[in-house]
C-alpha positions in Angstrom: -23.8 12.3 -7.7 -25.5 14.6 -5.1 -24.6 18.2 -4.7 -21.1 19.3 -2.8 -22.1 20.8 0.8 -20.9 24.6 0.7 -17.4 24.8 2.4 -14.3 27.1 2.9 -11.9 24.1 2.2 -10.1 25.7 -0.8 -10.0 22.8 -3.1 -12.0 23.2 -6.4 -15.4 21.6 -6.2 -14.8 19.4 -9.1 -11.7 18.2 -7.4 -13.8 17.7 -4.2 -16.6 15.6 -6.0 -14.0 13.7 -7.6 -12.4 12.6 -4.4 -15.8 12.3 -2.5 -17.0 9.9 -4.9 -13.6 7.8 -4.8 -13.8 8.3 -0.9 -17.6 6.7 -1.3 -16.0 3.5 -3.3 -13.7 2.7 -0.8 -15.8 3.4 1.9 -18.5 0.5 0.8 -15.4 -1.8 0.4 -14.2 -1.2 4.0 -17.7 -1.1 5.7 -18.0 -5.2 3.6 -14.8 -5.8 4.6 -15.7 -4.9 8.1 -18.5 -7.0 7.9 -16.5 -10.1 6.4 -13.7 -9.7 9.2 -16.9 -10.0 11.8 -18.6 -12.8 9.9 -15.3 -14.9 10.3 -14.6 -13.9 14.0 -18.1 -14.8 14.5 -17.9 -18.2 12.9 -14.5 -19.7 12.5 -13.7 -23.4 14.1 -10.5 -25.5 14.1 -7.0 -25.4 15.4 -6.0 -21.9 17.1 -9.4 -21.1 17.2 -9.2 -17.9 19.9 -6.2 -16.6 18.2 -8.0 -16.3 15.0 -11.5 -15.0 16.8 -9.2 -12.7 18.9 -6.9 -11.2 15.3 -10.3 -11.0 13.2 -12.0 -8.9 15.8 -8.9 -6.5 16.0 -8.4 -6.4 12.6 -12.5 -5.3 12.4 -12.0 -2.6 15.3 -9.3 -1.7 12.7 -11.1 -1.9 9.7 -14.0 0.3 11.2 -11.8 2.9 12.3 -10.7 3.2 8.3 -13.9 2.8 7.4 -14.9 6.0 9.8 -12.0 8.1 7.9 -12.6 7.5 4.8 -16.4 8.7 5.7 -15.3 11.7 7.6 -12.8 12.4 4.7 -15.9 12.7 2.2 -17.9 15.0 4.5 -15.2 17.2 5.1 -14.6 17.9 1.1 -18.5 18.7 1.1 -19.5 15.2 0.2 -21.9 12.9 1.9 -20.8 9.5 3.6 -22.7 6.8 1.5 -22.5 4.2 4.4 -26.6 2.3 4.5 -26.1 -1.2 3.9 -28.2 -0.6 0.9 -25.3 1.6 -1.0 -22.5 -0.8 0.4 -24.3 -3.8 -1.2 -24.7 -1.8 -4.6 -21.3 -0.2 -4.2 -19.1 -2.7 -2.9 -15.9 -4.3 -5.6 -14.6 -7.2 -3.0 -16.0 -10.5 -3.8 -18.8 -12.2 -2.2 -17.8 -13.7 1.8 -19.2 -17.0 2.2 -22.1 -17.3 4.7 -21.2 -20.9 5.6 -18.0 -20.7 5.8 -16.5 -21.8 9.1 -13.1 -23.9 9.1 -10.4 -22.1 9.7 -7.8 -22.9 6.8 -10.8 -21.8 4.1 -11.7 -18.9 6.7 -7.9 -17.6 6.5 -7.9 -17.8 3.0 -11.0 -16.2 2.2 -10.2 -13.5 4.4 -6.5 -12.7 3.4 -7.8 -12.6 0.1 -10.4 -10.0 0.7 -7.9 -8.0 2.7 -5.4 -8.1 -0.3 -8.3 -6.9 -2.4 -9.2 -3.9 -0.5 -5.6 -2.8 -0.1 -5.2 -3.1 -4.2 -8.2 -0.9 -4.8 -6.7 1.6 -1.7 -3.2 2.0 -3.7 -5.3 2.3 -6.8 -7.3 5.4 -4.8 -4.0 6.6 -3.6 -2.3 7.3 -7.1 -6.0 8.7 -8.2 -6.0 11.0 -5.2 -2.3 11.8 -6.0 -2.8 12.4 -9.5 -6.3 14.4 -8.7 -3.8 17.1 -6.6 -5.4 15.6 -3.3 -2.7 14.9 -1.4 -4.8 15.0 1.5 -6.8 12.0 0.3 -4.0 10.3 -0.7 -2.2 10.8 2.6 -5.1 9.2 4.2 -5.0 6.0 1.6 -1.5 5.5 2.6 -2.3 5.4 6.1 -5.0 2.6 4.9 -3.2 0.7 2.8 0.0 0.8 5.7 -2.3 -0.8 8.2 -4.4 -3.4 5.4 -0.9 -4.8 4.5 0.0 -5.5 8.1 -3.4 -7.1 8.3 -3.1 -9.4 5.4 0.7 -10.5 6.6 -0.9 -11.3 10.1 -3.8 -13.2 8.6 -1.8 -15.1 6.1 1.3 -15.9 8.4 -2.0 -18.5 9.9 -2.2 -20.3 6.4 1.7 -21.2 6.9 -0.1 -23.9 10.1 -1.9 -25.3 7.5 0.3 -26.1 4.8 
């Protein structure tokens, strides 16, 4: 835990490092989840093939846009972004992607899955922001966890072609 950054935002500064340090967990879980959606647009084969390379890179332009909130959110309450590939790989609660992983029914699966995983732990922040008295924070989860659901329903309507 590093020191707050002075600032005139009138929440409390325990409040503050609370919500920076839940804003820091989820940020390492969306910058890996960034990174999965790109290692699957980058790699997947098989039926549909540019419809999945074209969803998995908007789904990572969305991803990185959360990503870049939640970070912006933790500097704003005084915080600093933890964002170095180092802290996301010590940081990160999603399960491992698969490097080799290219077909496109395993590729769907494993990346629904990590979707679904994120969006728990962003309801899970949201009810901690809420219950912290940030409804700020947990404003911006909702907004997160709106947008991951859609994802994960666009990804998994794919497995449906495989069944």
């Amino acid at each position: 835990m590093t020191q707050l950054n002075p600032t005139k935002n009138d929440l409390p500064s325990d409040l503050r490092q609370q919500m920076v340090d839940l804003l820091n967990a989820r940020l390492a879980d969306a910058i890996d989840l960034f990174n999965m959606t790109k290692q699957a647009h980058w790699n997947v084969k098989g039926p549909n093939f540019i419809a999945l390379h074209e969803l998995f890179d908007d789904i990572a332009e969305r991803v990185e846009a959360h990503a870049d909130l939640i970070a912006e959110r933790a500097v704003i309450l005084g915080g600093i972004a933890q964002g170095t590939s180092q802290a996301v790989g010590e940081a990160s609660t999603l399960p491992p992607y698969p490097r080799d992983l290219q077909d496109a029914h395993g590729t769907v699966d494993r990346l629904s899955s990590a979707l679904a995983a994120f969006g728990a732990n962003v309801r899970k922040a949201i009810d901690a922001a809420d219950e912290a008295g940030d409804k700020d924070t947990a404003d911006l989860f909702t907004e997160v966890s709106r947008s991951i659901d859609k994802d994960v329903w666009f990804v998994e309507a794919h497995s449906a072609r495989f069944a």
